[in-house]
C-alpha positions as CSV (number, residue, x, y, z in Angstrom):
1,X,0.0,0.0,0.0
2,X,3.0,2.4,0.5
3,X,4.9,1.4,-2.5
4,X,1.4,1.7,-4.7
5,X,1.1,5.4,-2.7
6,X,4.2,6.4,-3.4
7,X,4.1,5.2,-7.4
8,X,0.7,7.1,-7.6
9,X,2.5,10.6,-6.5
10,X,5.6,10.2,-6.9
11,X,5.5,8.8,-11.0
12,X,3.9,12.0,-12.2
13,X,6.5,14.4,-11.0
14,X,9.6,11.7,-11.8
15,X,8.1,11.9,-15.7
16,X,8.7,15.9,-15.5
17,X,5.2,16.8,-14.6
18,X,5.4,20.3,-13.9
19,X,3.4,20.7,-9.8
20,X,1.2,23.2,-9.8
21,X,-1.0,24.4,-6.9
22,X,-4.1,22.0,-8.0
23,X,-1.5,19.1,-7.9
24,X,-0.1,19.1,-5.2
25,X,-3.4,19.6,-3.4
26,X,-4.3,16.3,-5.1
27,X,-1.3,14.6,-3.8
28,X,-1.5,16.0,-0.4
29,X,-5.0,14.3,0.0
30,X,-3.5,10.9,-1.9
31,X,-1.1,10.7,1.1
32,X,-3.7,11.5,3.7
33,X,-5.8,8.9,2.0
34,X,-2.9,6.5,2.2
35,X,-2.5,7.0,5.5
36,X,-5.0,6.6,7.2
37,X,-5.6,3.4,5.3
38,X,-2.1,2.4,7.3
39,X,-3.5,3.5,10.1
40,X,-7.2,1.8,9.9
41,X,-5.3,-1.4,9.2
42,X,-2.6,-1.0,11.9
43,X,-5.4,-0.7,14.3
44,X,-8.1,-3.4,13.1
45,X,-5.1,-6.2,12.6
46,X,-4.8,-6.6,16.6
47,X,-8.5,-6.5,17.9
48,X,-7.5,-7.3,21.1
49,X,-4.7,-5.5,22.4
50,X,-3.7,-2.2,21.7
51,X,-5.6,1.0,23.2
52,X,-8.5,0.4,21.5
53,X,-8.4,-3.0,22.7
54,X,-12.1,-5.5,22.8
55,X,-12.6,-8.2,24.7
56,X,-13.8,-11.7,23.4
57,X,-16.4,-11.9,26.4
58,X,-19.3,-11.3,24.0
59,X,-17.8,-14.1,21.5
60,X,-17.2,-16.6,24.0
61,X,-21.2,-16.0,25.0
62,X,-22.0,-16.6,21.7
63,X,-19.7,-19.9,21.1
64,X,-21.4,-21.2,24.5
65,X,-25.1,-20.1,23.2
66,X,-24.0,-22.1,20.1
67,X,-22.5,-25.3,21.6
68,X,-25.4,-25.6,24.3
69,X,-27.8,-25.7,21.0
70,X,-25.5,-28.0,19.3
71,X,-25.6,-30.3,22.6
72,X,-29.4,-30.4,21.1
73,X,-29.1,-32.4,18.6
74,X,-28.0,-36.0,18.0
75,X,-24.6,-36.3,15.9
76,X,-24.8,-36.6,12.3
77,X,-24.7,-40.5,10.7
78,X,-21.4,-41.7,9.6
């Protein structure tokens, strides 16, 4: 995601593009853009640790709701 970033404002200006005021504004969002992509995905890859940390309480309720309607049910015939 960096490399494509940097390709995407960096190849224009390596070709000779001339920046004018209008570009650079583009590029200037591009990298925002591109970063906080990083960011979003630095945060969501570790769920549950970090600051923003959840805890699997409400997914372990659910696995036990789910097995205690499993227990239900007869196994499945070979």
């Amino acid at each position: 995601m960096v490399a494509s970033g940097l390709l995407v404002v960096g190849l224009p200006w390596l070709a000779g593009a001339r920046p004018t005021p209008v570009s650079i504004a583009g590029d200037v969002v591009r990298v925002g853009v591109v970063a906080v992509g990083i960011v979003i995905i630095v945060l969501l890859s570790h769920p549950y640790s970090g600051p923003g940390a959840v805890q699997p309480d409400a997914l372990a309720a659910a696995r036990d709701q789910y097995d205690a309607i499993d227990a239900r049910f007869p196994p499945p015939l070979p």
